[in-house]
C-alpha positions as CSV (number, residue, x, y, z in Angstrom):
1,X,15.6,29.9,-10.1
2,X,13.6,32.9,-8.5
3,X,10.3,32.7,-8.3
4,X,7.9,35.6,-8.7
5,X,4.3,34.3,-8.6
6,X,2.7,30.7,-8.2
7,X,3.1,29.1,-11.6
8,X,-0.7,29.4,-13.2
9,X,-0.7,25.2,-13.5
10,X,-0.1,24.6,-10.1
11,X,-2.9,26.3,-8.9
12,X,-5.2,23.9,-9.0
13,X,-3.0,21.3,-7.3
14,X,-2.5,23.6,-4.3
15,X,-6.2,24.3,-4.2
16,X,-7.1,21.7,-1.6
17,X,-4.4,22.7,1.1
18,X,-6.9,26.0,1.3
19,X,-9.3,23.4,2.9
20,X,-6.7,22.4,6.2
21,X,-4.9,25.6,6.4
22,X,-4.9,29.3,7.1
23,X,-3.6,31.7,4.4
24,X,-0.6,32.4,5.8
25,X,-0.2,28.7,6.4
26,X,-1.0,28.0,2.9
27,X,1.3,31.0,1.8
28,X,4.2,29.2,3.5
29,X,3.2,25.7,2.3
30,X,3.0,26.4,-1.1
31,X,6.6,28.4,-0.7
32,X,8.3,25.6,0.5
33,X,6.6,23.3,-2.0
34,X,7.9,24.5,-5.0
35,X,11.2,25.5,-3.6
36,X,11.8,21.3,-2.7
37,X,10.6,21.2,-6.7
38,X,12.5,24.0,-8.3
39,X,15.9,24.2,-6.1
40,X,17.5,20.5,-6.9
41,X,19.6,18.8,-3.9
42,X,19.3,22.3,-1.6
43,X,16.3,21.0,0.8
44,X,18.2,23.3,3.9
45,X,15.9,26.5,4.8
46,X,17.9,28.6,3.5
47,X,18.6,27.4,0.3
48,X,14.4,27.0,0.1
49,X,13.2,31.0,1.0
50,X,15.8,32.1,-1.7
51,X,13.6,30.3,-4.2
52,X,10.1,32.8,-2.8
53,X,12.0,35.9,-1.2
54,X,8.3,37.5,-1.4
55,X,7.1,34.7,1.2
56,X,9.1,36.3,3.8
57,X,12.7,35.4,6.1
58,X,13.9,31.8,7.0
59,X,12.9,32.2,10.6
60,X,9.3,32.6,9.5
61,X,9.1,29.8,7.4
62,X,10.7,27.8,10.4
63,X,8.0,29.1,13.0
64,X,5.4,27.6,10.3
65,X,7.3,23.9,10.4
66,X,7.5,23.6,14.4
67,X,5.5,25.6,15.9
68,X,1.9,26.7,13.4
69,X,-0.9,24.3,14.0
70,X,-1.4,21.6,11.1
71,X,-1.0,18.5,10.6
72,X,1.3,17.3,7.7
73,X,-0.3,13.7,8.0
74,X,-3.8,14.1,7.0
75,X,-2.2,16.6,3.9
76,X,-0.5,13.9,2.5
77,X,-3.4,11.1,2.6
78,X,-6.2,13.8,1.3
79,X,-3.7,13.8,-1.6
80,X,-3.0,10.8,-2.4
81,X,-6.5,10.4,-1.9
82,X,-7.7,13.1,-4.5
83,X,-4.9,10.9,-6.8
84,X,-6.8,7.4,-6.4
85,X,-10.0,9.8,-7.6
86,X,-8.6,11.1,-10.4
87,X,-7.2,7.5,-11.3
88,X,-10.8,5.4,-10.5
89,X,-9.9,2.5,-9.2
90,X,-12.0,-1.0,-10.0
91,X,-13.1,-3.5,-8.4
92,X,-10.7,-6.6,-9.0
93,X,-7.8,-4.5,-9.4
94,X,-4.8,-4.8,-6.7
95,X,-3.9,-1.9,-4.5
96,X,-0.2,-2.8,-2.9
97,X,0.8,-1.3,0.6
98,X,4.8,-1.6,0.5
99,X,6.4,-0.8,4.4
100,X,9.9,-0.4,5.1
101,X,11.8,1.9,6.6
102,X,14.5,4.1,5.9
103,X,17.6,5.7,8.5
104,X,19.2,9.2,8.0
105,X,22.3,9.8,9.3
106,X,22.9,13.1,10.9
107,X,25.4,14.9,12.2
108,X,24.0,16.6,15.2
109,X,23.2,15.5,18.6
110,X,21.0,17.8,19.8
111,X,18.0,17.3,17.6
112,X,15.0,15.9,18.8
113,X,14.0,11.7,17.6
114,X,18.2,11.4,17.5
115,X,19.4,7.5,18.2
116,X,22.4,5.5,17.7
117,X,22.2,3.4,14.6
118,X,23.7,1.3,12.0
119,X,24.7,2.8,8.5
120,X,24.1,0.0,6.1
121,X,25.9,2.7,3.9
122,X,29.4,3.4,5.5
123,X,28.8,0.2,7.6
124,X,29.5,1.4,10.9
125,X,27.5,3.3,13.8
126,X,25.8,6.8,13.2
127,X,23.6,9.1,14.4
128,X,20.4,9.6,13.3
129,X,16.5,8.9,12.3
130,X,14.5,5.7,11.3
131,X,11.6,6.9,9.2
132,X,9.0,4.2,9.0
133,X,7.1,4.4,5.8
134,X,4.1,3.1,3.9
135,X,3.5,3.8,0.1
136,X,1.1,2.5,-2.3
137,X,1.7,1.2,-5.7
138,X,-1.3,1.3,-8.0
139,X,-1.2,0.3,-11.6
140,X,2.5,1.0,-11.6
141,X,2.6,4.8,-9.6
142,X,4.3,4.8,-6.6
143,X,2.7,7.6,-3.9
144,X,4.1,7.8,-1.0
145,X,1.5,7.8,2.0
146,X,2.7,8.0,5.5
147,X,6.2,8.4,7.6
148,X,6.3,7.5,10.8
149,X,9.3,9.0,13.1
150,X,11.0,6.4,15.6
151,X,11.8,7.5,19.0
152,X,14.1,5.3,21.4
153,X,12.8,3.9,24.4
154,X,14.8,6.5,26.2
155,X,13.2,9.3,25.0
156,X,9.9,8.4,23.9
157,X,9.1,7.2,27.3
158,X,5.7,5.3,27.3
159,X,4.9,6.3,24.4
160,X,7.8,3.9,22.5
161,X,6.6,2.1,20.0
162,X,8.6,-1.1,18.0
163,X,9.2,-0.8,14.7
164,X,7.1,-3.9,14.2
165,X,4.3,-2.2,16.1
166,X,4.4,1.1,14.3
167,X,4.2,-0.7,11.0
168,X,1.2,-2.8,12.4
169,X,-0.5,0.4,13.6
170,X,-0.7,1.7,9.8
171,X,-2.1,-1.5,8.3
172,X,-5.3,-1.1,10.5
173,X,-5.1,3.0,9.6
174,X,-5.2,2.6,5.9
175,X,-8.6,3.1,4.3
176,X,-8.3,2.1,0.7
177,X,-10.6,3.3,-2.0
178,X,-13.6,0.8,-2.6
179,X,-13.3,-2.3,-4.5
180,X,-9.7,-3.0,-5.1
181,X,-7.6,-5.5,-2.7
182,X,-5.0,-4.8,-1.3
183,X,-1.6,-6.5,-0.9
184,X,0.5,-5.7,1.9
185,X,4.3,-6.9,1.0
186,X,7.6,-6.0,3.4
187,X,10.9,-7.5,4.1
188,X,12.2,-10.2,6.9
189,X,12.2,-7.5,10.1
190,X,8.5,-6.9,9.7
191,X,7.1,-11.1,9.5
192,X,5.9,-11.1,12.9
193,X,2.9,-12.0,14.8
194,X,1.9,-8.5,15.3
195,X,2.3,-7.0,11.6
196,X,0.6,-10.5,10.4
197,X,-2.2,-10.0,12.4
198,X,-2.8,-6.8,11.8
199,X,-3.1,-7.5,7.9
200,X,-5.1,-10.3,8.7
201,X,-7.8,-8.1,11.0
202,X,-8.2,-5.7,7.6
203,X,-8.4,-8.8,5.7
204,X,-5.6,-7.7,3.5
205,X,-3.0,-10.5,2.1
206,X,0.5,-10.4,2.4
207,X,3.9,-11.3,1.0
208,X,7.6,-11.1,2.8
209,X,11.2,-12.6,2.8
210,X,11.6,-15.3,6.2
211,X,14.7,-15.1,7.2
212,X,16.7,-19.1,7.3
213,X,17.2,-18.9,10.8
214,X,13.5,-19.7,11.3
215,X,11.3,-22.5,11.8
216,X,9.4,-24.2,9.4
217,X,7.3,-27.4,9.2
218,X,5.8,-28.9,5.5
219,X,2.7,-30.5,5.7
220,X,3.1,-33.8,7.4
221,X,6.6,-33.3,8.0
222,X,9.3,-32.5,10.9
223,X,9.7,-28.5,12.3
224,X,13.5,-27.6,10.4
225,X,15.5,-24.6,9.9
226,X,14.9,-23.1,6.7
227,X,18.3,-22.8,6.0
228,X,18.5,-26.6,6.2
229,X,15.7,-27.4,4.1
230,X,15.7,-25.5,1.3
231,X,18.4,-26.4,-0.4
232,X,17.3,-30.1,-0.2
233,X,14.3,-29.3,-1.8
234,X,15.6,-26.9,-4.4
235,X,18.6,-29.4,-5.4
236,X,15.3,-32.3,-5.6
237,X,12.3,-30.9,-6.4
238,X,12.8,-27.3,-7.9
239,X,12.7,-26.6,-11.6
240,X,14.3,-23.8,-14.0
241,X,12.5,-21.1,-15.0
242,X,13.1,-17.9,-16.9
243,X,11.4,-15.1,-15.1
244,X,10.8,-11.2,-15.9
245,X,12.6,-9.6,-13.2
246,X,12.8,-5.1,-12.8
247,X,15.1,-5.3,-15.4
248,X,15.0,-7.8,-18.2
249,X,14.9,-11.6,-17.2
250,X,17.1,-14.3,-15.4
251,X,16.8,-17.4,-14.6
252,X,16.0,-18.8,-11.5
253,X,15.6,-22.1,-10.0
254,X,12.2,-22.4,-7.8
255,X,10.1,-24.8,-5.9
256,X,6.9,-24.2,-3.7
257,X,6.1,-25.9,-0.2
258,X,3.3,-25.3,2.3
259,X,3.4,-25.8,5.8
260,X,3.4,-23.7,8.9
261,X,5.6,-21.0,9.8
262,X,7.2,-20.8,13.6
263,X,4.8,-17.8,15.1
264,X,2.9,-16.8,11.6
265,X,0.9,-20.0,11.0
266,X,0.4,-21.8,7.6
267,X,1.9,-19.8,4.9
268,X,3.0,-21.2,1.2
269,X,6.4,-20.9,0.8
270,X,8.4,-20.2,-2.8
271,X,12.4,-21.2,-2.5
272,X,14.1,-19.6,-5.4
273,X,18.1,-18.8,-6.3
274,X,20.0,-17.9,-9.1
275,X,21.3,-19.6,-11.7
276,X,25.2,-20.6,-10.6
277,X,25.0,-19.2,-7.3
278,X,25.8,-21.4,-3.9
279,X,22.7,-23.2,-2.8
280,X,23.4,-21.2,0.3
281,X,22.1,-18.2,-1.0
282,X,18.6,-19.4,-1.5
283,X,15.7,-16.6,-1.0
284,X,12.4,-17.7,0.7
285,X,9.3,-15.7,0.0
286,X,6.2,-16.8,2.6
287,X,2.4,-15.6,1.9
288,X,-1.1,-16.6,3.2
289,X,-2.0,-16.6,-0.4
290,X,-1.9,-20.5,-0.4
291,X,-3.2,-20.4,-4.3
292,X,-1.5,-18.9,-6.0
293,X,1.7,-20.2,-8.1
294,X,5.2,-19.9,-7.5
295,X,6.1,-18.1,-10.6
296,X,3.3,-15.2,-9.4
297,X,4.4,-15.2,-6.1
298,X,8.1,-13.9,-7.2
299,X,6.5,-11.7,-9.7
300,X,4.3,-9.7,-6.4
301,X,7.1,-10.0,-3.9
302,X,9.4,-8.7,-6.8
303,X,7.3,-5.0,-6.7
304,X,8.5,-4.1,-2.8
305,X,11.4,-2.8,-4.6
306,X,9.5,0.2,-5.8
307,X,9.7,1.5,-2.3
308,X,13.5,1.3,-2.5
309,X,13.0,3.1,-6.0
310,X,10.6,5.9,-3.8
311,X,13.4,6.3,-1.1
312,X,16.6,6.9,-3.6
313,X,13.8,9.7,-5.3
314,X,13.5,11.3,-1.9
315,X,17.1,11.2,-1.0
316,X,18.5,12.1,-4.3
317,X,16.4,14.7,-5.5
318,X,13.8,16.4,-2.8
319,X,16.4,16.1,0.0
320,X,14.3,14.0,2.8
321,X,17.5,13.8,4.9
322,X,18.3,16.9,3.8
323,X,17.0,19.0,7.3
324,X,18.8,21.2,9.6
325,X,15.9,21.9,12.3
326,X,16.3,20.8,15.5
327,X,12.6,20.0,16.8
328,X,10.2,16.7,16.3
329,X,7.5,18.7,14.7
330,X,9.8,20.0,12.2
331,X,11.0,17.6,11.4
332,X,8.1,15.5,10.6
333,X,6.9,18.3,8.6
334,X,9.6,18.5,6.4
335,X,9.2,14.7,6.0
336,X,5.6,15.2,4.7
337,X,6.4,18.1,2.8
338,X,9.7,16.0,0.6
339,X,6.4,13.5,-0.1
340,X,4.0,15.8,-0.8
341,X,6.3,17.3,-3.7
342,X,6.7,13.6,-4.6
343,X,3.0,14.0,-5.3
344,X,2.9,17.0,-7.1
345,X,5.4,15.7,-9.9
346,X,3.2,12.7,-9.6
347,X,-0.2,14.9,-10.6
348,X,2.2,16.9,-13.2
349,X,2.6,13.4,-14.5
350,X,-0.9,12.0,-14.8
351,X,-1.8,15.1,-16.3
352,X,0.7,14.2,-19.1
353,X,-0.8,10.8,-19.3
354,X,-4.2,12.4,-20.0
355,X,-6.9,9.5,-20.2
356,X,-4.7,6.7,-19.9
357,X,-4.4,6.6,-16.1
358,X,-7.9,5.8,-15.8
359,X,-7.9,3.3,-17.3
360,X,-8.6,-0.2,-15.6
361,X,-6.5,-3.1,-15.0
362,X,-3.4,-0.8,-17.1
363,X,0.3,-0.7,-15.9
364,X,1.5,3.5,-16.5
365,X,5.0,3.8,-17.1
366,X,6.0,7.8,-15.6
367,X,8.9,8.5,-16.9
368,X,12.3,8.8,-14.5
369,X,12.3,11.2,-11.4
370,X,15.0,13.4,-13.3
371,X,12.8,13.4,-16.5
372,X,10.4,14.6,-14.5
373,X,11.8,17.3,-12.3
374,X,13.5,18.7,-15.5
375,X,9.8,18.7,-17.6
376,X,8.0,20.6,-14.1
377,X,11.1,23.0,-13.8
378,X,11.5,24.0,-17.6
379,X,7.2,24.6,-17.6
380,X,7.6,26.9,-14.4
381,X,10.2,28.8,-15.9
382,X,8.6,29.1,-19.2
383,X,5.1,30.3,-16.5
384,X,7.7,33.0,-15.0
385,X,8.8,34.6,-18.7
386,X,5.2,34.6,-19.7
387,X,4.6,36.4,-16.5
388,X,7.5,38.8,-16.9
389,X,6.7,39.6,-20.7
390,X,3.1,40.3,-20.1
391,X,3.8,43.4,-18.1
392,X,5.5,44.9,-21.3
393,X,3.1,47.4,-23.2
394,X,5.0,47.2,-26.5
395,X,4.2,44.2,-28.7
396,X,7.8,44.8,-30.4
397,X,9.7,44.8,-27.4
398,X,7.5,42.3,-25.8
399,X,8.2,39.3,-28.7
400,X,11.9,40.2,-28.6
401,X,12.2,39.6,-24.7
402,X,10.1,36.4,-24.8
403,X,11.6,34.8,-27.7
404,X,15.0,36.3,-25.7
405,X,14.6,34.6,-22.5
406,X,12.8,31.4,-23.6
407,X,15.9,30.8,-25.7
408,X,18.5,31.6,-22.9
């Protein structure tokens, strides 16, 4: 698809980049924007300016991603900011800050942030990126919030930073909106001293998988292996229950224990497995939220997997490993800008919703990311005919070509 003008119902979504950036800044964001929306699985530079020839060559649009003056960061959080406004959050309702991190594999050597890594994918060792991420899930709409680039030790120098310590550093940067908690939920690399501590200092709660290798001591009982104890207690003390999982409902065996945690502190821990599975296989869940039931506990930890859901939208359909640029502020940029065109299918969305997604203490089901791109494509294109048509004097003519092209 070629696109002629700004589609008349975006405007208003792009309005607030005016704020941040320069004109020809915002010229080139807005491009690049709707090219990641409108040009499915083609995220390379070259593919994008075909999408906005009037916005100028490739080599312009990649001056604006490493070299202009802006910062992609502070884009994204202003609009998933000007989201959380449009949604007006309550007090008592949950906000839930999901962090995990994500590794694109890429063929080249030369570009900058490059490391030797593990592809969970083709299970062997790749080149490429770990992108550290934090999104936020509220009342069922995932928004993607910040990505974090990894450098080695090698070439970030003294400015390396664990992985641990980068996801520790946005806990203490996220400002929620007033009156909601927050809930803070990752997976067994990120339970450590420093990511605890950081939730702790915001006074945020949080929920994670231990891995059995570790420590743990019940309540007036001996320091074991987790690995060792839980099945003792499942086999003894654990119960059947039918839970609701992401799809449908299985049944799971479960049992609760509190006690201390080696290098967290006191935790309450929920033991769960599935029905005719080895006891071997049992999952433990750990939380400072010591009141709160074993059945709820599985039912919070179970929404981490909406960041999984965010990272396979990214992937699949705006092409976040998608980049052929060879410098770190390029490729941070494009980064943001796959998330920001997250967001603006998200406010497309919500505006379908209408009233609905303000209300309180309700779960919004958006439909899938395909659904999605496919209703925002076929309304630009339908913007681009109207657009077209409009410049034709003669009514005749006019109502042929529209009722033509719309039917094409």
């Amino acid at each position: 698809m070629i696109i002629v003008h700004v589609p008349t119902f975006l405007q208003s979504l792009f309005a607030p980049f005016r704020r941040r950036l320069s004109r020809p800044q915002f010229s080139h964001l807005r491009a690049l924007l709707l090219a990641l929306l409108v040009n499915p699985r083609k995220a390379k530079l070259r593919h994008l300016t075909n999408v906005f020839p009037s916005q100028g060559h490739r080599t312009s649009q990649g001056a604006f991603l490493s070299r202009a003056e802006w910062e992609p960061a502070s884009l994204l959080s202003d609009q998933v900011a000007q989201i959380f406004r449009r949604m007006k959050p309550q007090a008592g309702e949950m906000i839930y800050l999901l962090l995990d991190d994500t590794r694109i594999v890429k063929r080249g050597k030369k570009m900058a942030g490059i490391s030797k890594l593990w592809d969970h994918v083709h299970e062997c060792f790749a080149y490429g990126h770990t992108v550290v991420t934090a999104a936020i899930l509220f009342r069922g709409v995932v928004l993607p919030w910040r990505l974090e680039l990894w450098q080695a030790e090698k070439t970030a120098g003294r400015k390396f930073r664990k992985l641990t310590q980068i996801a520790a550093d946005l806990i203490r940067e996220f400002s929620p909106p007033a009156g909601p908690k927050v809930r803070v939920l990752f997976d067994a690399f990120y339970l450590c001293p420093a990511v605890v501590r950081a939730c702790e200092s915001r006074g945020f709660t949080w929920f994670s998988v231990a891995a059995k290798g570790r420590n743990f001591a019940r309540t007036n009982g001996k320091k074991r292996r987790i690995k060792d104890l839980a099945p003792g207690v499942l086999r003894y003390q654990g119960r059947w229950v039918r839970l609701p999982r992401a799809r449908g409902w299985r049944w799971l065996r479960i049992a609760v224990m509190d006690g201390k945690l080696s290098k967290i502190g006191a935790v309450r821990m929920v033991l769960s497995k599935r029905h005719r599975n080895a006891w071997r296989t049992t999952v433990a869940i750990a939380t400072n939220e010591a009141k709160l039931d074993a059945r709820t506990i599985l039912a919070i930890y179970e929404k981490r997997w909406n960041i999984e859901v965010l990272f396979k939208e990214l992937r699949g359909s705006l092409g976040l490993g998608d980049y052929q640029v060879m410098s770190r502020n390029a490729i941070v940029r494009h980064l943001h800008l796959c998330c920001l065109a997250h967001l603006v299918l998200t406010h497309h969305s919500l505006d379908a919703v209408g009233a609905q997604a303000r209300k309180a203490h309700t779960e919004l089901s958006l439909p899938p990311m395909n659904d999605r791109l496919d209703a925002l494509r076929n309304e630009i294109r339908r913007d681009q005919i109207m657009h077209l048509v409009r410049r034709i004097k003669h009514a005749k003519v006019r109502k042929t070509i529209r009722e033509y092209l719309l039917a094409a």
